[in-house]
MIBA-249141 format. One line per field, with one value per residue: residue in one letter; residue number from 1; x, y, z of N, C-alpha, C in turn. Coordinates in nm, 2 decimals. Layout:
BEGIN
residu (A | ...);
num (NUM | ...);
n_u (X | ...);
n_v (Y | ...);
n_w (Z | ...);
ca_u (X | ...);
ca_v (Y | ...);
ca_w (Z | ...);
c_u (X | ...);
c_v (Y | ...);
c_w (Z | ...);
end
This chain:
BEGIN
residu (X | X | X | X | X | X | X | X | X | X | X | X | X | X | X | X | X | X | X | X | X | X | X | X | X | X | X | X | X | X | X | X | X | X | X | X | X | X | X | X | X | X | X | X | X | X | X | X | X | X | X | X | X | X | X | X | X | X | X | X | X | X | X | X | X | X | X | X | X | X | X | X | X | X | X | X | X | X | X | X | X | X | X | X | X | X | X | X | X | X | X | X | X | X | X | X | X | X | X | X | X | X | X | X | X | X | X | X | X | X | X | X | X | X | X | X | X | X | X | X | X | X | X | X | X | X | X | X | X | X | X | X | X | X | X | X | X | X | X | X | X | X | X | X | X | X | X | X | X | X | X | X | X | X | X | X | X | X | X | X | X | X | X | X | X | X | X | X | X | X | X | X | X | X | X | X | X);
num (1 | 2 | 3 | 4 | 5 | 6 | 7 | 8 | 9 | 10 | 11 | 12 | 13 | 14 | 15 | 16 | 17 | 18 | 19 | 20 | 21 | 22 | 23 | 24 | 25 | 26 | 27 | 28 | 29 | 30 | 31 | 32 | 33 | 34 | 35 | 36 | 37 | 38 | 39 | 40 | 41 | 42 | 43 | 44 | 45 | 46 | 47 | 48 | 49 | 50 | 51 | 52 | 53 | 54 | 55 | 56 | 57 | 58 | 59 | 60 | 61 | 62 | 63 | 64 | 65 | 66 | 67 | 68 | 69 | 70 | 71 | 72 | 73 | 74 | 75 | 76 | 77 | 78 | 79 | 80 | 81 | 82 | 83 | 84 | 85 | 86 | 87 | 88 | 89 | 90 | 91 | 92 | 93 | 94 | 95 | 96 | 97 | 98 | 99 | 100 | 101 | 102 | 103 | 104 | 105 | 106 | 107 | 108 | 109 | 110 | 111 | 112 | 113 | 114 | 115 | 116 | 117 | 118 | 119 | 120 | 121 | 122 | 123 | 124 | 125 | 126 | 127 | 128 | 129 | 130 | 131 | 132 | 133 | 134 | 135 | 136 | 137 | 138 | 139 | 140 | 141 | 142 | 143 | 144 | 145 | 146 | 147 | 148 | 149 | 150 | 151 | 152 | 153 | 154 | 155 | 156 | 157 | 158 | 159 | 160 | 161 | 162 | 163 | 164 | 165 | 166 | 167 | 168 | 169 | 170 | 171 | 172 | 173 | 174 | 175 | 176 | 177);
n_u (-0.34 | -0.17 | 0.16 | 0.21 | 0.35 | 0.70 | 0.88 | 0.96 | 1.32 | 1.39 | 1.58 | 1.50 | 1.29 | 1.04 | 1.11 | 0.90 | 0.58 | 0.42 | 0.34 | 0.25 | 0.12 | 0.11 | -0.14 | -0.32 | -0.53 | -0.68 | -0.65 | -0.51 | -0.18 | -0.06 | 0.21 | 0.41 | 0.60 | 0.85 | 0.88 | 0.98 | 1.22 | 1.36 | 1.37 | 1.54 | 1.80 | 1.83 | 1.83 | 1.93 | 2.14 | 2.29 | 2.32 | 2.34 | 2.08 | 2.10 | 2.29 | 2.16 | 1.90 | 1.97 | 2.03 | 1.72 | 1.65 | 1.55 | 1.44 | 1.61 | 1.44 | 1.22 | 1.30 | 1.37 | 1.05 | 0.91 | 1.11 | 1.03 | 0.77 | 0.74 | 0.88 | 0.69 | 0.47 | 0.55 | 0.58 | 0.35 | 0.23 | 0.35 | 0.34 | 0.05 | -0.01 | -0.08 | -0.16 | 0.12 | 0.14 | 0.32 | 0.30 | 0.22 | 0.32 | 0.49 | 0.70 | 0.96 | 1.13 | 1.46 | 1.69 | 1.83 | 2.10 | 2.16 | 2.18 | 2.33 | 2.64 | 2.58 | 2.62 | 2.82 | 2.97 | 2.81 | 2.67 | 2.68 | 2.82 | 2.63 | 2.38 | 2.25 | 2.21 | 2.50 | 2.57 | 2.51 | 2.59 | 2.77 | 3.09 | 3.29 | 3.50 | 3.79 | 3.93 | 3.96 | 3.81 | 3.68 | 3.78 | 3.57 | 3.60 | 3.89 | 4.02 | 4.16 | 4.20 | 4.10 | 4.11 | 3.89 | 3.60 | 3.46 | 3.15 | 3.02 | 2.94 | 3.09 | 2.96 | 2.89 | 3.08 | 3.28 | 3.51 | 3.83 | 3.94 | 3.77 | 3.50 | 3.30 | 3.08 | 3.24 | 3.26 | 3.31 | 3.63 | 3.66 | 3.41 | 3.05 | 2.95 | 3.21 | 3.37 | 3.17 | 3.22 | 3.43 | 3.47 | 3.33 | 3.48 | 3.67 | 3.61 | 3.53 | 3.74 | 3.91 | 3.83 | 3.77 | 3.47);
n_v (1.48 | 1.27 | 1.17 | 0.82 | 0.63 | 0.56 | 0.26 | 0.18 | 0.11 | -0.13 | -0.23 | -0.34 | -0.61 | -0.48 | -0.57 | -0.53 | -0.45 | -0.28 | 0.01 | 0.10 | 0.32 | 0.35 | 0.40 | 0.42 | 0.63 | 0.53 | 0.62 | 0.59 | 0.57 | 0.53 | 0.43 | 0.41 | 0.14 | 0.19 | 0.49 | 0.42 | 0.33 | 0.53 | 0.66 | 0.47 | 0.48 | 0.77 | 0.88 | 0.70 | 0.59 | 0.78 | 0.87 | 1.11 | 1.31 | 1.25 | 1.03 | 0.83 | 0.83 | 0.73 | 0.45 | 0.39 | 0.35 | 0.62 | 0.94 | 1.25 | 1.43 | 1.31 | 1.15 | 1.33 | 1.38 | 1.16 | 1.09 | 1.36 | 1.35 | 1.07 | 1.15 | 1.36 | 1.21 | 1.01 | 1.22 | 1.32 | 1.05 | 1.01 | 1.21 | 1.29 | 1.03 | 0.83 | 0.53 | 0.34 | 0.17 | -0.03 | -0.04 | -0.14 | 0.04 | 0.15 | -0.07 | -0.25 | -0.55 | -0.58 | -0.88 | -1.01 | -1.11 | -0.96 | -0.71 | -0.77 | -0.77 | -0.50 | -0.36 | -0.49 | -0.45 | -0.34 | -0.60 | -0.90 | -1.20 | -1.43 | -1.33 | -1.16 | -0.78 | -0.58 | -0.35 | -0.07 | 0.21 | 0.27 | 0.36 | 0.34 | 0.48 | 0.57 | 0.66 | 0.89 | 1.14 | 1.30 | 1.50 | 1.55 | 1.65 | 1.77 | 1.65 | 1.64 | 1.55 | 1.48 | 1.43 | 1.20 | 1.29 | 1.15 | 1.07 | 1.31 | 1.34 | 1.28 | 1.40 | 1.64 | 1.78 | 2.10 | 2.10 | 2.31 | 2.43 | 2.41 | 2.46 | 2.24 | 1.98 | 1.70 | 1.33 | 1.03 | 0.86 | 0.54 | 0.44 | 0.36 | 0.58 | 0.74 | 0.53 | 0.53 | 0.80 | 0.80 | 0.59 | 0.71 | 0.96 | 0.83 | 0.70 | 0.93 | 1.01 | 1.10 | 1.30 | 1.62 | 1.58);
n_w (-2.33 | -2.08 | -2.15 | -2.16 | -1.83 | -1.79 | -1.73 | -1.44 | -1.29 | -1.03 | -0.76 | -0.53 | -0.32 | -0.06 | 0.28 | 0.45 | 0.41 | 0.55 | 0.74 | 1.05 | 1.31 | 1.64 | 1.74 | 1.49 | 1.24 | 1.07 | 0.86 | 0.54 | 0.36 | 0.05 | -0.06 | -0.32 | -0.52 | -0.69 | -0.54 | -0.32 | -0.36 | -0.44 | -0.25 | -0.11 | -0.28 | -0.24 | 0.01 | 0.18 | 0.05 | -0.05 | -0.27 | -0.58 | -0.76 | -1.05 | -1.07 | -0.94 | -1.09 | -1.34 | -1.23 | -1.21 | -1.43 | -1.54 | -1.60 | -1.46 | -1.35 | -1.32 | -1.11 | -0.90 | -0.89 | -0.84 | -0.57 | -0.45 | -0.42 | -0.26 | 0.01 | 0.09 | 0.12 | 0.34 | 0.52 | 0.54 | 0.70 | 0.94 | 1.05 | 1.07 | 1.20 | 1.01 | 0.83 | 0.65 | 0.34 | 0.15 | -0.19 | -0.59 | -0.83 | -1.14 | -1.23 | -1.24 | -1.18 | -1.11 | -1.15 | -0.83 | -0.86 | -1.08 | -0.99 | -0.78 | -0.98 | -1.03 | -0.75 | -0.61 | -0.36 | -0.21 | -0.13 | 0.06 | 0.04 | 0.11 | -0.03 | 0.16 | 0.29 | 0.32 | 0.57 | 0.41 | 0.45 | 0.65 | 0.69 | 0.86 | 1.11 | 0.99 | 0.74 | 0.42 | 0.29 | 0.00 | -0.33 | -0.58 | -0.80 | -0.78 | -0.64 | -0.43 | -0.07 | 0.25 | 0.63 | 0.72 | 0.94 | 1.23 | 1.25 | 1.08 | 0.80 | 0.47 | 0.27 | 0.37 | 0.41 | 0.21 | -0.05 | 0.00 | -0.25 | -0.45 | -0.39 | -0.39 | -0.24 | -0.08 | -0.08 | 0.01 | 0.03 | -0.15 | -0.13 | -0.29 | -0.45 | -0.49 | -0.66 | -0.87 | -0.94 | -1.02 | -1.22 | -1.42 | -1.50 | -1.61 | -1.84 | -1.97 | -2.06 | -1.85 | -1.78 | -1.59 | -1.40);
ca_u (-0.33 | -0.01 | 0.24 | 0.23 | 0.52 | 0.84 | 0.90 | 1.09 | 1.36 | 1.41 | 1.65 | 1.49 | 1.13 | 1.01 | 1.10 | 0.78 | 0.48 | 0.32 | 0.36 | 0.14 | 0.16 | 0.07 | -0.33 | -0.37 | -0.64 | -0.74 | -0.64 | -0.38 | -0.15 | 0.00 | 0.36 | 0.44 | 0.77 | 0.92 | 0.93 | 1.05 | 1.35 | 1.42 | 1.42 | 1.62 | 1.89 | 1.88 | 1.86 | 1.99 | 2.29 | 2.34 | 2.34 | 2.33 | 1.99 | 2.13 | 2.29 | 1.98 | 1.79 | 2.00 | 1.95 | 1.62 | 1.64 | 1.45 | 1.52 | 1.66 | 1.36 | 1.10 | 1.34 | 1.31 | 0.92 | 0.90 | 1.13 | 0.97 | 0.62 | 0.77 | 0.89 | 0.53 | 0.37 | 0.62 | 0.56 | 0.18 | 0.19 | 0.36 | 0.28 | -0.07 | -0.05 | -0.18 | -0.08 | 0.19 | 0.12 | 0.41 | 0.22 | 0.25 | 0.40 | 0.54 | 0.84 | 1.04 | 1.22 | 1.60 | 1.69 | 1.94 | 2.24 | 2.21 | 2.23 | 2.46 | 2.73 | 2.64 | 2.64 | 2.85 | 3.01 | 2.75 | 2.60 | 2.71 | 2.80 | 2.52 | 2.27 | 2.21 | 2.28 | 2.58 | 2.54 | 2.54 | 2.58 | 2.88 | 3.24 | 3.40 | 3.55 | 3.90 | 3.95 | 3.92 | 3.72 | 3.78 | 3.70 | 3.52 | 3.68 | 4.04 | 4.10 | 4.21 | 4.18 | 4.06 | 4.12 | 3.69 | 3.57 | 3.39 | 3.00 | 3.03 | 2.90 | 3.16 | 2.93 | 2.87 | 3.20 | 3.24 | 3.67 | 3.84 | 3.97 | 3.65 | 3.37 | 3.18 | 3.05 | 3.27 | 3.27 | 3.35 | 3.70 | 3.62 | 3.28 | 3.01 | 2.97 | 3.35 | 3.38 | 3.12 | 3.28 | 3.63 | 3.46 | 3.26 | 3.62 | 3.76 | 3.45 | 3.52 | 3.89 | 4.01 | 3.83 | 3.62 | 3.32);
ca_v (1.35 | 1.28 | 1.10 | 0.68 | 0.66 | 0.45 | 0.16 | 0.22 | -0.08 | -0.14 | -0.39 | -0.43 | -0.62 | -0.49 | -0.68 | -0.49 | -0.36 | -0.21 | 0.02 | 0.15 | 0.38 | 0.32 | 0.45 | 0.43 | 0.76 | 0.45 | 0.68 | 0.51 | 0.65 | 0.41 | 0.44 | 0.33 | 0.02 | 0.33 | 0.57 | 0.31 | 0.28 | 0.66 | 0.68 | 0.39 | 0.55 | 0.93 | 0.94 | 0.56 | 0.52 | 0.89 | 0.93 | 1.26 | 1.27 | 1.24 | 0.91 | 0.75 | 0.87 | 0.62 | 0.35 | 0.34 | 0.46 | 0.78 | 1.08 | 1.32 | 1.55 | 1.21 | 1.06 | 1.44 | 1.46 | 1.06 | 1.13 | 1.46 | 1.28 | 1.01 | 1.23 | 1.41 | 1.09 | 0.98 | 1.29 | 1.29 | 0.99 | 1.06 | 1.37 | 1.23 | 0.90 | 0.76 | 0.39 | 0.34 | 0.07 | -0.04 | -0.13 | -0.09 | 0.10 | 0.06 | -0.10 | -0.39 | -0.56 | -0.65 | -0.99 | -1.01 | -1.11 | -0.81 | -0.62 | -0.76 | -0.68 | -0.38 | -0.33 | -0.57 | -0.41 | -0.39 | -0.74 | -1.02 | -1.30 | -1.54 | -1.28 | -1.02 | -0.71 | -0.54 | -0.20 | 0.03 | 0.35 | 0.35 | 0.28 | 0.31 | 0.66 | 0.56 | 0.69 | 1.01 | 1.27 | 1.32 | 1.57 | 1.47 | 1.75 | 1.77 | 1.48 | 1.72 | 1.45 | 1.51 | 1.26 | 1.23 | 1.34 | 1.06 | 1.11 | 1.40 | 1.27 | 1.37 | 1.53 | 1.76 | 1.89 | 2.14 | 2.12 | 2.41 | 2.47 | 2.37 | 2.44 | 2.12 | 1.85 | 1.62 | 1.20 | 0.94 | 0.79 | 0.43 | 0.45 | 0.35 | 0.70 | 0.74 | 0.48 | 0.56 | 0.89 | 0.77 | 0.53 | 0.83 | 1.00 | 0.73 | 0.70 | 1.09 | 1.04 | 1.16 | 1.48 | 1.63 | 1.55);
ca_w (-2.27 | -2.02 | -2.23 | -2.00 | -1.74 | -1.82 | -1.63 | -1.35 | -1.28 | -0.89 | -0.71 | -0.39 | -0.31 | 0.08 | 0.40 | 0.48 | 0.31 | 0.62 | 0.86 | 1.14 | 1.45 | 1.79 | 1.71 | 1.42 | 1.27 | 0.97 | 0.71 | 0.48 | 0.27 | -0.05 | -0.12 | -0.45 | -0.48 | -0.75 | -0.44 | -0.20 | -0.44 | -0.48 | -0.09 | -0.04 | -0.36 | -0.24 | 0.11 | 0.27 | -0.03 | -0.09 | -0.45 | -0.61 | -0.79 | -1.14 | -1.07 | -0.90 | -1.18 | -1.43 | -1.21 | -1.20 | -1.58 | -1.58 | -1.63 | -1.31 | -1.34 | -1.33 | -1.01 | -0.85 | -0.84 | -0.77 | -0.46 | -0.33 | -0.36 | -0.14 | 0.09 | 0.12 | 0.19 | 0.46 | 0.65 | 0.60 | 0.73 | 1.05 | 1.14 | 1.06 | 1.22 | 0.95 | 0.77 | 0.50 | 0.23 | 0.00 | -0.35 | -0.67 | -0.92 | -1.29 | -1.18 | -1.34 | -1.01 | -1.12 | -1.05 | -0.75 | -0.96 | -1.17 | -0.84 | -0.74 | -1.07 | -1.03 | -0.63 | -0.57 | -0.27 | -0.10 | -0.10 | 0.13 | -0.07 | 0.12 | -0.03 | 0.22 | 0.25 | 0.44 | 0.59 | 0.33 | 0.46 | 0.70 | 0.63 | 0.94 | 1.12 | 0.91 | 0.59 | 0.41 | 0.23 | -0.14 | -0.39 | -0.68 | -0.92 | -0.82 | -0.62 | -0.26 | 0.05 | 0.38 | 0.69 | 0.73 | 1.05 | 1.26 | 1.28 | 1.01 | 0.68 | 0.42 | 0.15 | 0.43 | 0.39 | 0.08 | -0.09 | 0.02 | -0.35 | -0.57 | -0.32 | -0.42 | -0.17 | -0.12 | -0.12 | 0.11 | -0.06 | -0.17 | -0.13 | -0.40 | -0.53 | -0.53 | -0.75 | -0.95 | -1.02 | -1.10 | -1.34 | -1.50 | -1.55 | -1.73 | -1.97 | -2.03 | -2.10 | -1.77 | -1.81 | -1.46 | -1.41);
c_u (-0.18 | 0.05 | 0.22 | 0.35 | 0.59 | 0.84 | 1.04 | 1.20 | 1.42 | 1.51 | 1.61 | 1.33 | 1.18 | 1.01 | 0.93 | 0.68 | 0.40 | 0.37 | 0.25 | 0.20 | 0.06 | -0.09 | -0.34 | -0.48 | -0.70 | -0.73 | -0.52 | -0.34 | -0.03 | 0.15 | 0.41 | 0.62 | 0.88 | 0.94 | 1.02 | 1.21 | 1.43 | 1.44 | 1.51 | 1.76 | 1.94 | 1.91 | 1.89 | 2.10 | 2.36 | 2.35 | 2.28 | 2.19 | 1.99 | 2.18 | 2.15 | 1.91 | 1.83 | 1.99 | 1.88 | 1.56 | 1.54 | 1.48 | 1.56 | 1.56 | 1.22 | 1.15 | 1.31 | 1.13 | 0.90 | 0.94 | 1.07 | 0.79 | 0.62 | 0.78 | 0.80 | 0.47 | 0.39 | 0.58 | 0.42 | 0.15 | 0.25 | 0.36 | 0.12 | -0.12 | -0.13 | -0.10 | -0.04 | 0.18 | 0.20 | 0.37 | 0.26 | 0.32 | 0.40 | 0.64 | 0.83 | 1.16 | 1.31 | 1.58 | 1.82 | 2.09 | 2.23 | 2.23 | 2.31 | 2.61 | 2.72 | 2.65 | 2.72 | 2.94 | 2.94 | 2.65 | 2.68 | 2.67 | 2.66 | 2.38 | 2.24 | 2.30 | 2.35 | 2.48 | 2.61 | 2.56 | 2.77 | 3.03 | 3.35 | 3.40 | 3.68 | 3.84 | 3.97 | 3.79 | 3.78 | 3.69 | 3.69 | 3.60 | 3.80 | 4.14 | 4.13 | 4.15 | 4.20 | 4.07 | 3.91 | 3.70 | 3.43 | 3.29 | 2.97 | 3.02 | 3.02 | 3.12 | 2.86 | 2.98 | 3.21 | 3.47 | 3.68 | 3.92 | 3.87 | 3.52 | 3.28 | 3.16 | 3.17 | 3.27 | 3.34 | 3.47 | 3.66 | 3.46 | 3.17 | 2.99 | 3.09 | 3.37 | 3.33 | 3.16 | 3.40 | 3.59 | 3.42 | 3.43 | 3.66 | 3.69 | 3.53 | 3.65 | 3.99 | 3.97 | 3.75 | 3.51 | 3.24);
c_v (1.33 | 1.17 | 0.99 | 0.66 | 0.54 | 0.39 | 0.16 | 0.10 | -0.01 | -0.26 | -0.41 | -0.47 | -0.57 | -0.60 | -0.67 | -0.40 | -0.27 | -0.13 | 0.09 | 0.20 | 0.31 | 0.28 | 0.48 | 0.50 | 0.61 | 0.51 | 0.61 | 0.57 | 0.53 | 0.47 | 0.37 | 0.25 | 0.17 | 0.41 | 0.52 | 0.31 | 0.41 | 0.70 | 0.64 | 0.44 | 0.70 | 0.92 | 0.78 | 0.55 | 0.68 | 0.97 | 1.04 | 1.20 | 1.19 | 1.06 | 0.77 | 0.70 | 0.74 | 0.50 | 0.31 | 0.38 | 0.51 | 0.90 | 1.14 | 1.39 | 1.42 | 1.15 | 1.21 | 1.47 | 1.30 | 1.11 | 1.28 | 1.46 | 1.16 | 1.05 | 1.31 | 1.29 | 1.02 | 1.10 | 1.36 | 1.19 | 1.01 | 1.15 | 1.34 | 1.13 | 0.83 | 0.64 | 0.41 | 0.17 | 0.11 | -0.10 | -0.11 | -0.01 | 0.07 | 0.04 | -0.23 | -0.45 | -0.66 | -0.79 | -0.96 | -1.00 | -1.01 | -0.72 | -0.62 | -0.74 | -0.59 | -0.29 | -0.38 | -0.59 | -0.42 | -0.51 | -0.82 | -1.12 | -1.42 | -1.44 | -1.13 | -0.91 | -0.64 | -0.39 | -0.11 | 0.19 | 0.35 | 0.24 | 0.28 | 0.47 | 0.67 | 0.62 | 0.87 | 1.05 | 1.30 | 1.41 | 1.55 | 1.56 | 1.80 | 1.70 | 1.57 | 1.58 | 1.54 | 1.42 | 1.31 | 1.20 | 1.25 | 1.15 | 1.24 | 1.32 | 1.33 | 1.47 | 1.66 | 1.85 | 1.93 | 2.13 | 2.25 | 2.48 | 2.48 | 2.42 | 2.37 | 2.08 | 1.73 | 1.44 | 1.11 | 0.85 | 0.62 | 0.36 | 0.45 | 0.47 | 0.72 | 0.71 | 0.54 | 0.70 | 0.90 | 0.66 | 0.61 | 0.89 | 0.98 | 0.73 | 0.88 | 1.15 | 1.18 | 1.32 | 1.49 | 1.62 | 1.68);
c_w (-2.23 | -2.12 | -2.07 | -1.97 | -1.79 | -1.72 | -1.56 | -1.33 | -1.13 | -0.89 | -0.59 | -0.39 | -0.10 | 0.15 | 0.45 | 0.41 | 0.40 | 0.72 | 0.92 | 1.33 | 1.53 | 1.82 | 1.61 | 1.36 | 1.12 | 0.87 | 0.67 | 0.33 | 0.19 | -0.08 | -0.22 | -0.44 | -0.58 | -0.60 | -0.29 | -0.27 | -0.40 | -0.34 | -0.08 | -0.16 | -0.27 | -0.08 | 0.23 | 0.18 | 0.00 | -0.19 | -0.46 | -0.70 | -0.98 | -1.16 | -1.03 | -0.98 | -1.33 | -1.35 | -1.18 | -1.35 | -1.63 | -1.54 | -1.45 | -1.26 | -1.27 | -1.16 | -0.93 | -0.81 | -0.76 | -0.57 | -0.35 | -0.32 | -0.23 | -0.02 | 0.14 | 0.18 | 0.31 | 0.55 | 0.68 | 0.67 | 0.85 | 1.08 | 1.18 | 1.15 | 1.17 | 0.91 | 0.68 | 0.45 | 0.14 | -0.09 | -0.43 | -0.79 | -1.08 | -1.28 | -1.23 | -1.22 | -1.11 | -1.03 | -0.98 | -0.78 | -1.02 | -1.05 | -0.77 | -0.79 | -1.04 | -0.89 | -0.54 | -0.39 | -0.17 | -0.07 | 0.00 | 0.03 | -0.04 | 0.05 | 0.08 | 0.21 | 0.36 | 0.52 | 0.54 | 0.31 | 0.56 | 0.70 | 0.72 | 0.95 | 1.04 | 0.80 | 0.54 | 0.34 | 0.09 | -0.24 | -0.53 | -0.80 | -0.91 | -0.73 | -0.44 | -0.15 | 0.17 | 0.48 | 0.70 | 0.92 | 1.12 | 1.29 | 1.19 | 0.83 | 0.53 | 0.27 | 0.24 | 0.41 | 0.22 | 0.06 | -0.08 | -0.14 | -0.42 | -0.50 | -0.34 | -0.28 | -0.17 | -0.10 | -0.03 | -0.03 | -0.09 | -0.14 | -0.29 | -0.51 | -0.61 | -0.66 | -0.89 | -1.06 | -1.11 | -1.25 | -1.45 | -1.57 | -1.62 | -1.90 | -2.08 | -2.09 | -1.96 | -1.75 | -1.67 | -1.47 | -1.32);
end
């Protein structure tokens, strides 16, 4: 007998629960509010899957199969032209204010939310394990780029990740992460 799933915690409810193509074939495919999350964490913020995985607190391996079931269902469903239904889940929906402590960057203080993906062509490129700077290369995402000393991925500077790593650091006593 499967051990029962942990409750996922989300911070966003859907603008929309529905979508539908052009012609619709009437087959409909359910997208659970958990995989809507793990979408909108991995592949709209960026996050590596490990982080994700603590804020929706479950493990990396449970936020991994969530998101590569998401990802199946999204491209059965258009390749298919079939319907997506956002429902739900075992999810525990953060209230706003908690979302906003700990997102607080990207909120708009009236409540909405900025645009959380792009920061401008200014700035640099930073490497998460020995710090090397890059100017960042407009329309070039900067964990496309790997540090030419460390060969990681590296980090859009002042960016929520960033952060997140420099706080990690501190936690660790300054040690790499």
């Amino acid at each position: 007998m499967p051990r029962p799933s942990k409750c996922r915690r989300i911070f966003i409810k859907p603008h929309c629960r529905h979508f539908s193509p052009e012609n619709p074939k009437g087959e409909i495919v359910f997208l659970t509010l958990d995989e809507l999350e793990a979408i909108r964490l991995a592949d709209m913020e960026g996050l590596y899957q490990e982080d994700a995985a603590k804020f929706m607190n479950i493990s990396r391996q449970t936020f991994g199969n969530i998101l590569s079931s998401a990802h199946k269902k999204i491209a059965e469903s258009l390749i298919g032209g079939k319907i997506i239904k956002i429902e739900g889940g075992n999810v525990n929906i953060e209230k706003e204010g908690t979302f906003t402590r700990v997102r607080r960057k990207h909120i708009c203080l009236k409540g909405g939310f900025m645009n959380q993906r792009r920061m401008g062509q200014e700035g640099y490129c930073v490497c998460p394990k020995c710090g090397f700077r890059k100017e960042h290369q407009a329309g070039l995402p900067c964990r496309e780029e790997r540090c030419p000393h460390c060969n990681i991925p590296m980090v859009r500077e002042g960016s929520y990740h960033h952060q997140l790593i420099e706080k990690n650091k501190g936690k660790k006593g300054g040690k790499d992460v």
